[in-house]
N, C-alpha and C positions, 0 to 999 in steps of 0.2 A: 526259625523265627516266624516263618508264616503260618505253621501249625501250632504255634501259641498265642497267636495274635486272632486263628479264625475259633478255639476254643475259647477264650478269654471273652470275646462277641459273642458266642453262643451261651456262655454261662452266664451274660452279663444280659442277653436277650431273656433266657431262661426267668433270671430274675425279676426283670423287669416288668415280663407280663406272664404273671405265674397267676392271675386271676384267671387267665383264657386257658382252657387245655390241651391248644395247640400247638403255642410254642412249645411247652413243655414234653410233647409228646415227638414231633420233629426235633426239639433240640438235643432230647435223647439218644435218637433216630440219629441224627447227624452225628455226635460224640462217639458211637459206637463204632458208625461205618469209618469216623476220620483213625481211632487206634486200630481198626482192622485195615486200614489202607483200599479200601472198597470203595469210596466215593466215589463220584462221578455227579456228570450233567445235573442228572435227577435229584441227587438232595441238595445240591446249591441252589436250584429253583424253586426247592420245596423250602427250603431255611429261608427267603429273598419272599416268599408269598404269607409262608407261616408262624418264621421265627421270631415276631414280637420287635416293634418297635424299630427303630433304626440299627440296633445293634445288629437283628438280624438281617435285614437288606447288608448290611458291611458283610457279616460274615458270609453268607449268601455270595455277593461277588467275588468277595477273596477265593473263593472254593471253587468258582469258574474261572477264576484264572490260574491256578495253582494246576502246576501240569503234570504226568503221571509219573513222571520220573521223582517231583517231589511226594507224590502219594506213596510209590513205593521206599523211597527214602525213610518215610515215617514208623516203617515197620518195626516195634523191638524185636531182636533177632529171636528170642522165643517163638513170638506170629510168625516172621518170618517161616522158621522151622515147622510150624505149624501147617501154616499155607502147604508148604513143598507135600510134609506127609500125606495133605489131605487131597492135594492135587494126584498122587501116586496110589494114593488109596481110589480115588476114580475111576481113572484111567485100567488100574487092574480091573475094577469091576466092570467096566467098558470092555475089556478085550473076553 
């Protein structure tokens, strides 16, 4: 629910101030990191500064308060799967 409520602000940010090319550039930025489960601190302050209009202050805070358990929740099991690989794909090149 909350990852379609802080999408739905960002695309609704997106729109709103698509004259400026910052939201649009963060709100992309945001959208990306929300389906890779990546987010954090950093782009809810960057959506809350950049994101266009009120929609993105909403979305902005919803994303500071969503916590990582729902980030990782968000994952489709493809990423999911994805993640792991490239996590083991690291790790061997580390050892």
């Amino acid at each position: 629910m909350m990852k379609t409520t802080i999408k739905a602000m960002i695309i609704l940010g997106m729109i709103t101030g698509f004259w400026y090319i910052l939201p649009l550039i963060f709100g992309g930025i945001a959208l990306h990191k929300i389906n890779r489960g990546q987010t954090g601190a950093g782009t809810g302050v960057c959506e809350i500064l950049f994101g266009g209009h009120v929609f993105g202050i909403v979305a902005g805070i919803l994303m500071l308060m969503a916590t990582d358990s729902e980030y990782s929740s968000w994952l489709r099991s493809d990423d999911a799967e994805q993640a792991t690989a490239d996590a083991a794909a690291t790790a061997a090149d580390a050892a």
